[in-house]
C-alpha positions as a Markdown table, in Angstrom:
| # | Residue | x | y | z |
|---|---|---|---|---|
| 1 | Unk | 12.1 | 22.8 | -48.8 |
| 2 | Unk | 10.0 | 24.8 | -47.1 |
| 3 | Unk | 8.4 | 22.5 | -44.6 |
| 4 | Unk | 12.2 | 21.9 | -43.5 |
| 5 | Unk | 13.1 | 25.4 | -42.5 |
| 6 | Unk | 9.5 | 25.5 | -40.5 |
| 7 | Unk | 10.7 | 22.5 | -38.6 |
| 8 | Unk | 14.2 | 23.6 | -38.2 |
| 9 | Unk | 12.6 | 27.0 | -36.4 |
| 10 | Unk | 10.1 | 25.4 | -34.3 |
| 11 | Unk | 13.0 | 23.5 | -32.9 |
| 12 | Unk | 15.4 | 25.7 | -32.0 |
| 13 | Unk | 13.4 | 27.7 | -30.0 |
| 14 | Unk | 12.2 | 24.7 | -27.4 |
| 15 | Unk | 15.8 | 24.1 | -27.1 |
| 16 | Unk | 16.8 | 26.9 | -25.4 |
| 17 | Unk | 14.4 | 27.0 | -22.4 |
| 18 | Unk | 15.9 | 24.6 | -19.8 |
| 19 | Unk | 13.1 | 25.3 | -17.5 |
| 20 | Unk | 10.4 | 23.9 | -19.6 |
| 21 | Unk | 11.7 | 20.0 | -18.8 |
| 22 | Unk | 11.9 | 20.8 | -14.6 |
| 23 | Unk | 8.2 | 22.1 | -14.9 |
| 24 | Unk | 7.4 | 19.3 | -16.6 |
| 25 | Unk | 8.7 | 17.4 | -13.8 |
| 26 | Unk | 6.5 | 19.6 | -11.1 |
| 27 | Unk | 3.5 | 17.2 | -11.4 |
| 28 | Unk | 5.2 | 14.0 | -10.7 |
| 29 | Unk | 6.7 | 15.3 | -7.5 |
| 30 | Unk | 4.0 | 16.3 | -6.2 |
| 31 | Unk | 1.9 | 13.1 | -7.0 |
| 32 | Unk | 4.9 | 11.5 | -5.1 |
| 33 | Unk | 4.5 | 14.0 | -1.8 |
| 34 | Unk | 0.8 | 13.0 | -2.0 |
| 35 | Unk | 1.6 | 9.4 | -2.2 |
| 36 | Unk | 4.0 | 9.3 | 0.6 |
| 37 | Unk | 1.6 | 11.6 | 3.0 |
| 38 | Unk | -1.1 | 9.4 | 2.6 |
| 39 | Unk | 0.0 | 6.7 | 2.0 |
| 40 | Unk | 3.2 | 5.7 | 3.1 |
| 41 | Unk | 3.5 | 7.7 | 6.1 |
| 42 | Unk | 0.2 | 6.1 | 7.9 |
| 43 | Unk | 1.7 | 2.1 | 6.7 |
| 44 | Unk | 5.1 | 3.7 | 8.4 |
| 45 | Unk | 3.6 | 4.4 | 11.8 |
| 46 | Unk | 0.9 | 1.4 | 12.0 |
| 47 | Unk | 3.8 | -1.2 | 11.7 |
| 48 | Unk | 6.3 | 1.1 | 14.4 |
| 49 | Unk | 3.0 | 0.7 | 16.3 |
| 50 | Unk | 3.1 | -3.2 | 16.2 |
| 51 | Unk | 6.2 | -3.9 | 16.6 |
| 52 | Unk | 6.0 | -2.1 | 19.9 |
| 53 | Unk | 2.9 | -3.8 | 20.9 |
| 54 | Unk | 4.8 | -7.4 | 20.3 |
| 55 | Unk | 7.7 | -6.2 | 22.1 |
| 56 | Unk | 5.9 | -5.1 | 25.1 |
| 57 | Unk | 4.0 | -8.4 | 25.3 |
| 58 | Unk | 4.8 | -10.5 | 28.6 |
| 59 | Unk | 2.9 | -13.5 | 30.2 |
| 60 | Unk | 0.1 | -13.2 | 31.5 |
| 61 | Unk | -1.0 | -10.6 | 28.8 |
| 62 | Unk | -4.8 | -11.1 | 26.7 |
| 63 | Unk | -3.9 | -10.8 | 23.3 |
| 64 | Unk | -6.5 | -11.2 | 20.5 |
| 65 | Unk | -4.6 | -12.4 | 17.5 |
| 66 | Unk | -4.6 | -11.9 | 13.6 |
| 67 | Unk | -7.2 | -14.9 | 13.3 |
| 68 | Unk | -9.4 | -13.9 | 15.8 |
| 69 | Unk | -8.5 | -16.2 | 18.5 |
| 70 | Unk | -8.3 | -15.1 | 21.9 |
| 71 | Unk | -6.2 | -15.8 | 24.9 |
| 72 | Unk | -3.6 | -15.5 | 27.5 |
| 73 | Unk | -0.1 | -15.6 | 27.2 |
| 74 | Unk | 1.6 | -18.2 | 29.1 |
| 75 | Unk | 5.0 | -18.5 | 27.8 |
| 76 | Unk | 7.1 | -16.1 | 25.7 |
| 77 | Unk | 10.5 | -16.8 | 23.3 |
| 78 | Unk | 11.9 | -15.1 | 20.8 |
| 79 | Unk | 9.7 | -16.1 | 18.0 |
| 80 | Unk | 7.1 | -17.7 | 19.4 |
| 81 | Unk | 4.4 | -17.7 | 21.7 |
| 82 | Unk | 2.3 | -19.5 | 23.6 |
| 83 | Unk | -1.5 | -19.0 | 24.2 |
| 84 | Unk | -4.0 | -20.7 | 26.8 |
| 85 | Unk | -7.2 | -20.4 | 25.2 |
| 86 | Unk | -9.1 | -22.7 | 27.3 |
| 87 | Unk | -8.7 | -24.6 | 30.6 |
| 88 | Unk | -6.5 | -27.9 | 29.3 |
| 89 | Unk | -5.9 | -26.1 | 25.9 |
| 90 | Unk | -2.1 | -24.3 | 24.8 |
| 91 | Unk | -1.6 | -23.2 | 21.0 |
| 92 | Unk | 1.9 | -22.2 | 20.3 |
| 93 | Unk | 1.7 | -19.4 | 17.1 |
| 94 | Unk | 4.7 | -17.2 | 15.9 |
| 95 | Unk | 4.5 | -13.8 | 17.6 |
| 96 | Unk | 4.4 | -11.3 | 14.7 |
| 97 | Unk | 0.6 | -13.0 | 14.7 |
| 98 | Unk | -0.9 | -11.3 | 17.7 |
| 99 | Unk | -2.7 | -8.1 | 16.4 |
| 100 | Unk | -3.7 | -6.5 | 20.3 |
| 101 | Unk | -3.9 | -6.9 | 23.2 |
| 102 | Unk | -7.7 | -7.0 | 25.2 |
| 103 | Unk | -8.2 | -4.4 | 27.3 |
| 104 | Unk | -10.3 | -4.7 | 31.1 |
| 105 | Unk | -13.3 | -3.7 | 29.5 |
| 106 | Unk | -13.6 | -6.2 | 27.0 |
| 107 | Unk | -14.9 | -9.5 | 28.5 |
């Protein structure tokens, strides 16, 4: 009988404290804010970052694309583009594939 009433007490007192569950909570929050500063945040601007590199593409652009292939852009649609990537050679890929675009310095 004893062992009851020892239960019974140790019980009633974590009951009445509301705050203990929210501070419980404290360390999954902020494992959450670390998560989405360093990691969802950078993925967030990286892809806002491509998709206004594809949008600004237009012919005549060197692009580099995801497979390492490089080349000029000769013809543009919605989807899809078109790459010259030697004199008598055209490869049509799907845009979302073009990683960057070369810059003056790079030969």
């Amino acid at each position: 009988m004893d062992f009851f009433s020892q239960a019974w007490a140790q019980t009633e007192g974590a009951g009445t404290d509301a705050s203990a569950g929210l501070l419980s909570l404290i360390p999954f929050v902020l494992i959450f804010i670390v998560f989405y500063f360093l990691l969802i945040l950078p993925q967030q601007r990286r892809q806002k970052k491509q998709r206004e590199l594809l949008e600004a593409i237009k012919k005549g652009d060197k692009v580099i694309t995801s497979s390492g292939i490089w080349g000029t852009v000769t013809n543009l649609d919605k989807e899809t583009v078109t790459l010259q990537v030697a004199d008598n050679t055209k490869i049509r890929l799907q845009r979302d594939h073009i990683s960057s675009i070369r810059t003056s310095s790079e030969s």
